[in-house]
C-alpha positions in Angstrom: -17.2 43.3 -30.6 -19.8 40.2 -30.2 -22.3 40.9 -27.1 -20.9 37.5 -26.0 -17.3 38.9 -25.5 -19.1 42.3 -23.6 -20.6 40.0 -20.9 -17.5 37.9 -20.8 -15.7 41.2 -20.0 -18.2 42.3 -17.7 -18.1 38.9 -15.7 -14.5 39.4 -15.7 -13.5 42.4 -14.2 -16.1 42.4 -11.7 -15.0 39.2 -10.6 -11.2 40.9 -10.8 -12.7 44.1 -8.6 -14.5 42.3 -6.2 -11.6 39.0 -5.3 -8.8 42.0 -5.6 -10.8 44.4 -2.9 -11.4 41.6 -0.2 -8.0 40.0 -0.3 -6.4 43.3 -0.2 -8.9 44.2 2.5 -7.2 41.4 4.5 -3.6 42.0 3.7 -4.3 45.5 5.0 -6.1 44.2 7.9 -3.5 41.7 9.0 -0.5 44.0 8.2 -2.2 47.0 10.5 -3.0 44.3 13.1 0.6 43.2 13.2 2.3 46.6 13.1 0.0 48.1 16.0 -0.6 45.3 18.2 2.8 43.3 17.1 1.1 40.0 17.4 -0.8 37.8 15.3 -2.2 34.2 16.2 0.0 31.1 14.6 -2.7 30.7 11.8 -3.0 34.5 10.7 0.5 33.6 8.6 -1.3 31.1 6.4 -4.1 33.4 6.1 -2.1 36.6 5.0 -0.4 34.4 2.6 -3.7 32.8 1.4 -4.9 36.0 0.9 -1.7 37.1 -1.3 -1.2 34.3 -3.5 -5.2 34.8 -4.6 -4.5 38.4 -4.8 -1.9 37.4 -7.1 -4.0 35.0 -8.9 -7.0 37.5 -9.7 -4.6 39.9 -10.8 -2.3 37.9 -13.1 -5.5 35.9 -14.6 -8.3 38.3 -14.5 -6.5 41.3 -16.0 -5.7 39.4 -19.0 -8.6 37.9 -19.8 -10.7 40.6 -18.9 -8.5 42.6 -21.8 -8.6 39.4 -24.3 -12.5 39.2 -23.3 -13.0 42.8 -24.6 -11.2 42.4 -27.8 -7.5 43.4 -27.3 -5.8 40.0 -28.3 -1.6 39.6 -28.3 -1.2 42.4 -25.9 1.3 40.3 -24.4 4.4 39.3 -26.0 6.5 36.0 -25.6 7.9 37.5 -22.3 5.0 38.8 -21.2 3.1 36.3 -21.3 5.7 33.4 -20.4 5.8 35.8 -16.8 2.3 36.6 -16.3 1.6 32.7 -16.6 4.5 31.5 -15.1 3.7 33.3 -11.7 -0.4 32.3 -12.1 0.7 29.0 -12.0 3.0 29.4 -8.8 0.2 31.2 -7.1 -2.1 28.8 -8.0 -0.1 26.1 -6.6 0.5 27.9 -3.7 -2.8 28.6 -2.8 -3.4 24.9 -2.7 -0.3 24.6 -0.6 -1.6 27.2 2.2 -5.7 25.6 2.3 -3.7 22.1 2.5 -1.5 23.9 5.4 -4.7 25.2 7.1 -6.5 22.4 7.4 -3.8 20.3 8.6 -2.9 23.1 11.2 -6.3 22.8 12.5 -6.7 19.4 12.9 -3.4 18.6 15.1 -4.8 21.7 16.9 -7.9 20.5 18.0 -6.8 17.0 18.5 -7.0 16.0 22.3 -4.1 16.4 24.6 -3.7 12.3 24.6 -3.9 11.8 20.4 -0.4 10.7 19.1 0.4 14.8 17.7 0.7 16.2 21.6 4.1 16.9 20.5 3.8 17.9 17.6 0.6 20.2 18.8 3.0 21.9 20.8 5.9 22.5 17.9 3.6 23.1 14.8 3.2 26.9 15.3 7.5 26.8 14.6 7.3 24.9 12.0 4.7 27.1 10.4 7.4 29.3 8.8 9.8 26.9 7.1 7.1 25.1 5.6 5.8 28.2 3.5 9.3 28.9 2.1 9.5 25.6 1.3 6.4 26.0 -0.7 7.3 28.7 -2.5 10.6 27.7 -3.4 9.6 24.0 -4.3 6.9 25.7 -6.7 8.8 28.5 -8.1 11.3 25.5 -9.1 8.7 23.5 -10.6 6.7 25.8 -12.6 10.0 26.7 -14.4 9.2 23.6 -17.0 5.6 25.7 -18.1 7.9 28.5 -19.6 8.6 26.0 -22.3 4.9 25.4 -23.8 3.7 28.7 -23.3 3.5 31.0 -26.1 2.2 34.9 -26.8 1.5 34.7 -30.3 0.0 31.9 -31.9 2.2 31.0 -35.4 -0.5 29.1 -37.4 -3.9 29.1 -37.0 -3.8 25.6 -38.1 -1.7 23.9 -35.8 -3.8 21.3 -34.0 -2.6 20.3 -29.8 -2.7 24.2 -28.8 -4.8 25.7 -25.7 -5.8 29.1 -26.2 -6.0 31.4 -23.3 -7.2 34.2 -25.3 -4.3 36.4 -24.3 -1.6 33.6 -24.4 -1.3 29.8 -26.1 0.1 26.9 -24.4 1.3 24.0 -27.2 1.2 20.5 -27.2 3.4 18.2 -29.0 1.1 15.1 -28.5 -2.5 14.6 -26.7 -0.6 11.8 -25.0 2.3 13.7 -24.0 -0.3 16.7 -22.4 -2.2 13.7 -20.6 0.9 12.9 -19.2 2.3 15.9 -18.3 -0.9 16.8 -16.7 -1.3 13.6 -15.1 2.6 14.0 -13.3 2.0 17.2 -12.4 -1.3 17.0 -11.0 0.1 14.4 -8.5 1.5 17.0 -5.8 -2.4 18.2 -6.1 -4.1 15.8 -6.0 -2.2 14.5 -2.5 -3.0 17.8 -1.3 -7.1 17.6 -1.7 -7.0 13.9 -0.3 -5.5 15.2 2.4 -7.7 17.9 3.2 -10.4 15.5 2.8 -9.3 13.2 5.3 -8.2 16.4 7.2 -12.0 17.9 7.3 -13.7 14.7 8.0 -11.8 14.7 11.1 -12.3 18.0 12.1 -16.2 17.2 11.3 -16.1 14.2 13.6 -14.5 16.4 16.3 -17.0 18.9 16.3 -19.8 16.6 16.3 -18.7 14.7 19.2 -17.7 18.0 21.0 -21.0 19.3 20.4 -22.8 15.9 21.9 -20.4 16.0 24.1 -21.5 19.6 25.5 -25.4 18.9 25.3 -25.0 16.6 28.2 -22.3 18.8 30.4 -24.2 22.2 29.5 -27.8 22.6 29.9 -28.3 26.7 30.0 -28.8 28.7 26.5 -25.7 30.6 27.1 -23.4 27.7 27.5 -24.7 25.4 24.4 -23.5 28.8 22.0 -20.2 28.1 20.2 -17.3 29.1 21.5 -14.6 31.7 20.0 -12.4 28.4 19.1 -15.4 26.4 17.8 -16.2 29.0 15.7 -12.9 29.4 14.6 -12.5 26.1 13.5 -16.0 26.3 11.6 -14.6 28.4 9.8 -11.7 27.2 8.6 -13.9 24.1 8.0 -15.8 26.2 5.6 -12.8 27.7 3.6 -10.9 24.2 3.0 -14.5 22.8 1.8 -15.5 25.4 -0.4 -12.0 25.1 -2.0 -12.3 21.4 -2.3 -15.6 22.1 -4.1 -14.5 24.3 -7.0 -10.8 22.3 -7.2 -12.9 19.3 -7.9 -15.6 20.9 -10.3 -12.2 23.0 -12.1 -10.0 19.2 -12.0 -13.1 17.5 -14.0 -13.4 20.1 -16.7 -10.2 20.7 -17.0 -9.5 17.0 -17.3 -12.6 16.7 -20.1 -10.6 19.0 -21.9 -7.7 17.7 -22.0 -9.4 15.0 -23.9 -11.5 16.8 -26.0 -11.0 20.0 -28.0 -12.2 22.7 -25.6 -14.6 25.1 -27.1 -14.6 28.9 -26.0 -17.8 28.2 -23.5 -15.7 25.6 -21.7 -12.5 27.4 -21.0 -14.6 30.6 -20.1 -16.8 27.9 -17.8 -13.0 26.6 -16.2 -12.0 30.3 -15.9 -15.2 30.9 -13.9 -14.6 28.3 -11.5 -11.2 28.8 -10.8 -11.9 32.3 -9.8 -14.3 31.7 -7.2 -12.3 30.9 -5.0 -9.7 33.4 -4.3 -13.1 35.8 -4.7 -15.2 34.0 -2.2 -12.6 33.3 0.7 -11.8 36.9 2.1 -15.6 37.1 2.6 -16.0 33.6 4.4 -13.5 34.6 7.0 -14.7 38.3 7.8 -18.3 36.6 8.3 -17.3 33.9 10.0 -14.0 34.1 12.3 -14.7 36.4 15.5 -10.9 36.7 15.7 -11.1 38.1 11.9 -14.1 40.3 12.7 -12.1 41.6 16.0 -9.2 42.6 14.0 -12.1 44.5 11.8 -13.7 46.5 15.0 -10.2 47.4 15.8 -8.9 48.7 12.5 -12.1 50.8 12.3 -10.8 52.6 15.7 -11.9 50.7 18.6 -9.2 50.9 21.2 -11.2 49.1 24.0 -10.9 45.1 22.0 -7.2 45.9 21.8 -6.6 43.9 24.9 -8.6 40.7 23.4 -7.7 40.4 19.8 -4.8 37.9 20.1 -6.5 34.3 20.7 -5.2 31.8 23.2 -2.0 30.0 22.5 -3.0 27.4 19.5 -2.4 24.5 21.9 -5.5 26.1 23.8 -8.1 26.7 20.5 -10.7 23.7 21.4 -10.4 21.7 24.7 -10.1 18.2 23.9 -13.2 15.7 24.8 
C-alpha cells in the first residue's frame, strides 16, 4: 500500500468519525429533547433531518472510500454498490433540499408583520411537514434513473467515458450524453442555491437594518447585545452560507471533470469538499444557536432551563423594523 493511499485513508475516516459523532450528537439531542419536554420549535424538524441525511451521507460515502482508500477494492458487488450509491445520492439531494428549506423558513420568519408573507408567516410552521415528504419522495423517485450507470466491478480496464469511485464505477455512453444528463439533473440544484442566495441576502439586509435600527433606540451595553432570535437567525445565516460555499467549490470541480478526464487527486479533492459539510454543520449550530446550546445544558442534567428551552412561537423569532 502506497503512503498516498495511507493518508487518503487516514483523511477519510477521521473525516467519517468526526461528521458521524456530531450529527449523531444532534439526533440524540433532538430526540431526548422531544421525548422529555414533548416540544420542539418549528425549525428543529429541518434540523433533525439535516442532521440525518448528512449522517447518512458520511456513512454511505466515507465508509467506502475509507475501505477503497486503504486498498480493499470491489468489496461491493453490483447490488451493493447500486444501494450504497443510490441512497448517497438521495441524501445528498436531500440535504440540499432541507439548507434550501431553512433558509427560506427564516426569511418569511423574520420578515415584518406588513411584508406580503404575513399569511403565510403564520401557516409556514404547517406546511413544514408535507414539504419534507415531498422531498423525500420526489428524490427517492428521481435518483431511481442512477441505478442504471452505476456499476461494482469495472469489465475492461480499457473502456474510456467511466468514473471511478474507487469502490464503485459509474459509465458513460458519450461525454455529451454525461454533460447532459448532468446538466438536467443539476437544474433542481442549482434553483435551490439561487434561492438561498437571494434567501441570505435578505436575511443579511434585515439584520443590518435591525441592528442600525437598535443603535438609535438602545443606547445601554446590555441592550445593543443580540438577542436569542438574532442569534438564531445568525446562525442559520452561517449554515446556509457555508453550504453555499463548498456546493459552489464541489459544482466547479465537479463540472471540470466532467470535461476533462479526472485524475485520482481531483476526485479525492471533490470527495474532500463534499464532506465538509455534513462534518462542519452539527458544530456550527452547537456554537452558535442558544436554543441548540439549551437543549445541550439540559440533556447534560440541568432541570432548572427546562422551563425556557422551547423558543417563542416562530411568528415571534425577530420583531419586525
Amino acid at each position: 500500500m502506497s503512503p498516498l493511499e495511507i493518508t487518503l485513508g487516514i483523511v477519510f475516516s477521521s473525516q467519517t468519525v468526526i461528521g458521524v459523532i456530531g450529527n449523531s450528537f444532534l439526533i440524540l439531542l433532538f430526540g431526548f429533547i422531544f421525548f422529555t419536554v414533548h416540544k420542539l420549535r418549528p425549525i428543529d424538524t429541518i434540523l433533525i433531518q439535516l442532521a440525518w441525511v448528512n449522517f447518512m451521507m458520511l456513512i454511505l460515502k466515507g465508509v467506502p472510500q475509507t475501505m477503497a482508500a486503504l486498498g480493499l477494492k470491489n468489496f461491493l458487488d453490483d447490488t451493493g454498490c447500486k444501494t450504497v450509491l443510490y441512497l448517497y445520492r438521495v441524501a445528498r439531494a436531500l440535504s440540499l433540499n432541507m439548507t434550501c428549506l431553512l433558509s427560506g423558513f427564516q426569511a418569511i420568519i423574520i420578515s415584518p408583520n406588513t411584508s406580503r408573507w404575513i399569511k403565510l408567516k403564520t401557516r409556514i410552521p404547517k406546511y413544514l411537514l408535507p414539504c419534507s415528504i415531498f422531498c423525500w419522495i420526489s428524490h427517492m423517485i428521481i435518483n431511481i434513473c442512477v441505478l442504471v450507470r452505476i456499476k461494482g466491478i469495472r469489465l475492461s480496464q480499457n473502456t474510456s467515458n467511466v468514473l471511478d469511485y474507487g469502490y464503485c464505477y459509474i459509465s458513460e455512453t458519450s461525454t455529451l450524453n454525461a454533460s447532459l444528463f448532468a446538466f438536467v439533473v443539476s437544474l433542481p440544484d442549482t434553483a435551490c442555491l439561487v434561492f438561498m442566495v437571494f434567501a441570505s441576502g435578505y436575511i443579511m439586509l434585515f439584520l443590518k437594518r435591525h441592528h442600525k435600527r437598535s443603535q438609535h433606540i438602545r443606547k445601554s451595553s446590555f441592550s445593543l447585545r443580540a438577542s436569542p432570535e438574532t442569534k438564531a437567525t445568525q446562525s442559520i445565516l452561517l449554515l446556509v452560507n457555508t453550504f453555499v460555499g463548498f456546493s459552489l467549490l464541489s459544482s466547479i470541480l465537479v463540472t471540470y471533470m466532467h470535461f476533462k478526464n479526472p485524475t485520482p487527486w481531483l476526485l479525492q479533492s471533490s470527495n474532500f469538499l463534499s464532506a465538509c459539510f455534513p462534518i462542519l454543520s452539527p458544530f456550527l449550530l452547537i456554537s452558535t444557536d442558544s436554543q441548540v446550546l439549551k437543549y445541550c445544558y439540559a440533556l447534560w442534567g440541568s432541570p432548572h432551563l427546562s422551563p425556557f428551552l422551547v423558543s417563542p412561537e416562530p411568528s415571534k423569532e425577530l420583531k419586525p423594523l
